[in-house]
MDTraj code that builds the backbone (N, CA, C; nanometers):
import mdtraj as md
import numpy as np

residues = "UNK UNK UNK UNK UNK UNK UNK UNK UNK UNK UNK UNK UNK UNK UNK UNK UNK UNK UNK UNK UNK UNK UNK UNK UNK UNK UNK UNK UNK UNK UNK UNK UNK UNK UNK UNK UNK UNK UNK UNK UNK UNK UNK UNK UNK UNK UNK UNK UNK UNK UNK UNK UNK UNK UNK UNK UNK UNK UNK UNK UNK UNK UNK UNK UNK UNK UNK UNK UNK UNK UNK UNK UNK UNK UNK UNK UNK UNK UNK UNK UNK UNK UNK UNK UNK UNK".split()
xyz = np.array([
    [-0.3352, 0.5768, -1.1583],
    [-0.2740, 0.4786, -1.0692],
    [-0.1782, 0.5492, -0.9730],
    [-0.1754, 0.4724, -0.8456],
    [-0.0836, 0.5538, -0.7701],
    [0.0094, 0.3697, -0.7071],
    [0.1393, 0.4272, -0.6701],
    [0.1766, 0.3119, -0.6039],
    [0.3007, 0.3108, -0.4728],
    [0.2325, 0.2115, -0.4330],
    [0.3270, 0.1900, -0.3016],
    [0.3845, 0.1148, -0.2564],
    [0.5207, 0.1619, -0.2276],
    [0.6801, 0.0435, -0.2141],
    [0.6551, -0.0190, -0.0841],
    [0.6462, -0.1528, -0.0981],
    [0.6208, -0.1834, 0.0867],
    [0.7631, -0.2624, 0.1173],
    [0.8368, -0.2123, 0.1875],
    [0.9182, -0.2981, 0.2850],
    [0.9204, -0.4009, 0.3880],
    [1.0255, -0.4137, 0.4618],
    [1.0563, -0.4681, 0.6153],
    [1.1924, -0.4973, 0.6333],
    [1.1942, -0.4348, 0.7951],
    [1.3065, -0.4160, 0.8423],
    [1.3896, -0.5256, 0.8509],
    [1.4975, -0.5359, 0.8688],
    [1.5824, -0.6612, 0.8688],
    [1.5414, -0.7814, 0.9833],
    [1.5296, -0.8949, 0.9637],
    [1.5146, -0.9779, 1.1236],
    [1.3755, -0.9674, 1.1221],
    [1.2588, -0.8848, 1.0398],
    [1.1329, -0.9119, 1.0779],
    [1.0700, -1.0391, 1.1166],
    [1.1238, -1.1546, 1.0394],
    [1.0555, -1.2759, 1.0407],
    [0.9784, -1.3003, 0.9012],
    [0.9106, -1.1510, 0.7931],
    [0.8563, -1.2280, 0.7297],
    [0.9565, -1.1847, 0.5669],
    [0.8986, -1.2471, 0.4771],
    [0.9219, -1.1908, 0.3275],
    [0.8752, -1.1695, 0.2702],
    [0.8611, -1.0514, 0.1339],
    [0.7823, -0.9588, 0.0921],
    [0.7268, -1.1095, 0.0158],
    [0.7599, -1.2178, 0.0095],
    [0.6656, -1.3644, -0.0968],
    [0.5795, -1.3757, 0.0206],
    [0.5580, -1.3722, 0.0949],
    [0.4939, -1.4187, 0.2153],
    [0.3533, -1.3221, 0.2185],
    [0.3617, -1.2434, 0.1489],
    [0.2144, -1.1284, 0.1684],
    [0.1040, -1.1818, 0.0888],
    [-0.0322, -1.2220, 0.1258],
    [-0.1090, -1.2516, 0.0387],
    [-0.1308, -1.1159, -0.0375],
    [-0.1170, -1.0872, -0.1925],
    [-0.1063, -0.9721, -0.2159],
    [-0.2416, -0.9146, -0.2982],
    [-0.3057, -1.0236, -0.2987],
    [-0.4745, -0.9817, -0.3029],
    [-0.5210, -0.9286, -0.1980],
    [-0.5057, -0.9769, -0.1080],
    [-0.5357, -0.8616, 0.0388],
    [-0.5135, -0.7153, 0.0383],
    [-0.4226, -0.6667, -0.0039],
    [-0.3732, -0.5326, 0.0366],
    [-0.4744, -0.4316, -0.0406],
    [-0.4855, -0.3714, 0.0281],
    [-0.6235, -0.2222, 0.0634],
    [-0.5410, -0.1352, 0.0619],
    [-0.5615, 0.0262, -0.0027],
    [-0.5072, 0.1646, 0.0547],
    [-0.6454, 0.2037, 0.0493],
    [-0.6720, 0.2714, 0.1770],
    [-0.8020, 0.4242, 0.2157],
    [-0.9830, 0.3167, 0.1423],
    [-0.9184, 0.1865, 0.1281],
    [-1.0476, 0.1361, 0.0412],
    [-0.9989, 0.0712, -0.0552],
    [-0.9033, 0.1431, -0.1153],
    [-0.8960, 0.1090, -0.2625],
    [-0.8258, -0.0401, -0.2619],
    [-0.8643, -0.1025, -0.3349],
    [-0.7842, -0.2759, -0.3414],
    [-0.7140, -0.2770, -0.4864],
    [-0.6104, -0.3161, -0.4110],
    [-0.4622, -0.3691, -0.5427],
    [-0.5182, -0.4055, -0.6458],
    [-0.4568, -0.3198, -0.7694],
    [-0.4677, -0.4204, -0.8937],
    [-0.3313, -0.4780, -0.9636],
    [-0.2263, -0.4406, -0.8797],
    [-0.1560, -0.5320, -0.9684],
    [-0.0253, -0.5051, -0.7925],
    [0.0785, -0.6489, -0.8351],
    [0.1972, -0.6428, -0.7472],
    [0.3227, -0.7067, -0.8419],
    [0.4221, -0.6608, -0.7793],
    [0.5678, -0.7130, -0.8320],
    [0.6697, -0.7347, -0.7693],
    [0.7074, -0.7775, -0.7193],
    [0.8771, -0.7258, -0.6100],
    [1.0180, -0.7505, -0.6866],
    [1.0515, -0.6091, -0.6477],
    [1.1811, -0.5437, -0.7272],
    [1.2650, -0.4920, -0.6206],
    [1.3668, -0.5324, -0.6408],
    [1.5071, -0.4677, -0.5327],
    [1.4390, -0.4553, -0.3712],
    [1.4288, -0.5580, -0.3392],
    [1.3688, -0.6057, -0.1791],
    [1.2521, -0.4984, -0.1744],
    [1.1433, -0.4404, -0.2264],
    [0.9751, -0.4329, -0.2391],
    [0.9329, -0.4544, -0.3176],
    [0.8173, -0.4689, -0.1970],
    [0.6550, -0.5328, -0.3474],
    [0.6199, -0.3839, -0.3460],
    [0.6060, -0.3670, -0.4880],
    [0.5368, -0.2816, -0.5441],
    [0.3671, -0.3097, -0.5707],
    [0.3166, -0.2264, -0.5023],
    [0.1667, -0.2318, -0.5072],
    [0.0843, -0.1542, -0.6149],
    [0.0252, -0.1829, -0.6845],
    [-0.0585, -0.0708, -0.7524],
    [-0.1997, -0.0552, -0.7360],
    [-0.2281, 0.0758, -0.7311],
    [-0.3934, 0.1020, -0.6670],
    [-0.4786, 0.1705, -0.7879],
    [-0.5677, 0.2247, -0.8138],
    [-0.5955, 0.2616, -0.9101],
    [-0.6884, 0.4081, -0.7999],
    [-0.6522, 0.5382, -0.8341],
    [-0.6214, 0.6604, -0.7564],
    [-0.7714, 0.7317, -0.7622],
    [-0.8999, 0.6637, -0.8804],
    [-1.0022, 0.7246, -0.8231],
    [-1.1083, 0.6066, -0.7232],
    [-1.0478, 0.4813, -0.7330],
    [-1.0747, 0.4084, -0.5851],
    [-1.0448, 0.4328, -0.4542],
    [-0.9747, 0.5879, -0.4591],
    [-0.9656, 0.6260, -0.2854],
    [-1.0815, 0.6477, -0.2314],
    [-1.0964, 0.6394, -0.1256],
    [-1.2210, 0.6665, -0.0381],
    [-1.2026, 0.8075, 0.0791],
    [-1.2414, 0.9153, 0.0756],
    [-1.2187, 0.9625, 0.1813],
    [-1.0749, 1.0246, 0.1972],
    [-1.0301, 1.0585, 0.1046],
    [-0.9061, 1.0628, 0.1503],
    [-0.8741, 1.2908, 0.0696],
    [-0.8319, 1.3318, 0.2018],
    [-0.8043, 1.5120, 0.1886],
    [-0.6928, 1.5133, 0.1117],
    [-0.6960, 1.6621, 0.0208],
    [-0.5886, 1.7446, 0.0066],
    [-0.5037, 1.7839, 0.0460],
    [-0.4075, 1.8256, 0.0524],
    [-0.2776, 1.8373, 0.1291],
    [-0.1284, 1.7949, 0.1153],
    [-0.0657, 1.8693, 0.2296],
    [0.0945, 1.8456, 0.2316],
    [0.1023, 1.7448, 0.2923],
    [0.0003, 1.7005, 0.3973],
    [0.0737, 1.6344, 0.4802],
    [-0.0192, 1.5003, 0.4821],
    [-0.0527, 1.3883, 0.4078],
    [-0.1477, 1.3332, 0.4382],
    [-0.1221, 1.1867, 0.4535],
    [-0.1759, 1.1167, 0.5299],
    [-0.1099, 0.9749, 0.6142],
    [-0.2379, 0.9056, 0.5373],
    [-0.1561, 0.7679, 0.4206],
    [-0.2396, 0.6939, 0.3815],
    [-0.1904, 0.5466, 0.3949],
    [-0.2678, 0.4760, 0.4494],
    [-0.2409, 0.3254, 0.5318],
    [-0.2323, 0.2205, 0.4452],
    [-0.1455, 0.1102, 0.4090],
    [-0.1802, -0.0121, 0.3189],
    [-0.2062, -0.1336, 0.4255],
    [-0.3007, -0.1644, 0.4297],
    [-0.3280, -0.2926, 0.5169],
    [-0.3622, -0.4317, 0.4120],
    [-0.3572, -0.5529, 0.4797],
    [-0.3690, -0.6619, 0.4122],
    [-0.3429, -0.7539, 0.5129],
    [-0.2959, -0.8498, 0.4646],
    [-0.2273, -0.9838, 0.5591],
    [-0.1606, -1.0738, 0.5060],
    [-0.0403, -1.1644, 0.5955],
    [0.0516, -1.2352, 0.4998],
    [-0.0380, -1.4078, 0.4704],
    [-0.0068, -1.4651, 0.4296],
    [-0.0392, -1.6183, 0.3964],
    [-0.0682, -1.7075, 0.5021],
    [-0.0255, -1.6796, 0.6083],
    [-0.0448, -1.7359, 0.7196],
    [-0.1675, -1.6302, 0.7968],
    [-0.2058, -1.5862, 0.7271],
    [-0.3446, -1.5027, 0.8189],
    [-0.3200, -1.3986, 0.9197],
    [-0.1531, -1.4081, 0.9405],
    [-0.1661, -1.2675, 1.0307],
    [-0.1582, -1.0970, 0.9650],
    [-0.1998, -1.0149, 1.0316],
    [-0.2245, -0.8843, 0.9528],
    [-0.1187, -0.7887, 0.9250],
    [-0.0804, -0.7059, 0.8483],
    [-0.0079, -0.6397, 0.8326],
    [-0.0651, -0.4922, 0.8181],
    [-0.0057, -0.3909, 0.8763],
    [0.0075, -0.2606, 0.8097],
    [0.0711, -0.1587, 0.8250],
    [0.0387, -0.0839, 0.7219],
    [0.1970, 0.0288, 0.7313],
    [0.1783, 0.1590, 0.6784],
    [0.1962, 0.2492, 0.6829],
    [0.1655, 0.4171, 0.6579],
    [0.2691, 0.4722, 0.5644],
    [0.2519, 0.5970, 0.5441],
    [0.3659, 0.7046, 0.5162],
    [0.2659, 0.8162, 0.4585],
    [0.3315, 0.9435, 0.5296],
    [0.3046, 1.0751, 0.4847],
    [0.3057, 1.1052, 0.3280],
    [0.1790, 1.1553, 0.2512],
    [0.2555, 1.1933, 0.1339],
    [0.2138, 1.3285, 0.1291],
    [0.2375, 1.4059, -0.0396],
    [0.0999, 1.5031, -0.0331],
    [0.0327, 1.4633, -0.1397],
    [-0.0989, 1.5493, -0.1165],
    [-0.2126, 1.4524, -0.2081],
    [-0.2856, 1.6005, -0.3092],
    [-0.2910, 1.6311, -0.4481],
    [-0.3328, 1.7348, -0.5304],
    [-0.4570, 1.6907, -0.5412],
    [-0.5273, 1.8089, -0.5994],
    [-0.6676, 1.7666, -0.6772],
    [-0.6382, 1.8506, -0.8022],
    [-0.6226, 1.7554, -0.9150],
    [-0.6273, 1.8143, -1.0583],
    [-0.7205, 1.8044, -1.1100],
    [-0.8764, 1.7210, -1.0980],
    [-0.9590, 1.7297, -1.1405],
    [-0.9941, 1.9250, -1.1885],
    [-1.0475, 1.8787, -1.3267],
    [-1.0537, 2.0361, -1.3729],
    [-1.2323, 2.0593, -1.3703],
])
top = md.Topology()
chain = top.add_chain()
for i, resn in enumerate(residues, 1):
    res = top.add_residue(resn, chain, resSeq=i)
    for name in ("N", "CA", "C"):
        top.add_atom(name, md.element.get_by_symbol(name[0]), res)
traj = md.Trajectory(xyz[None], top)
């Protein structure tokens, strides 16, 4: 499992209750579980449902979805990504 803290900036307009949270996708992979703790939803993905996604220091992986009202959301961040497969 891998997981990702989603925010928003102050004044956005929406709230992290407001995300349909069956929607949310990383690289393919679709949520299996959410929570929100200390202003984020915590997303969880399950890490051999990535699709496509390189090795590296530097690698930009996207969570998209949409809130309850049907409009879309998405959001990035750099991580780095290992291959421990032995």
């Amino acid at each position: 499992m891998f997981t990702a803290f989603i925010t928003f900036p102050e004044g956005c307009g929406y709230n992290l209750s407001d995300i349909d949270a069956a929607s949310l996708v990383c690289e393919r992979a679709r949520v299996k579980s959410t929570d929100i703790a200390a202003k984020k939803l915590i997303a969880k993905f399950n890490t051999q449902d990535l699709v496509g996604v390189p090795t590296g220091d530097n690698v930009t992986l996207t969570v998209k979805g949409k809130f309850k009202d049907g409009t879309l959301l998405e959001g990035w961040d750099t991580i780095r990504v290992i291959n421990n497969k032995k």
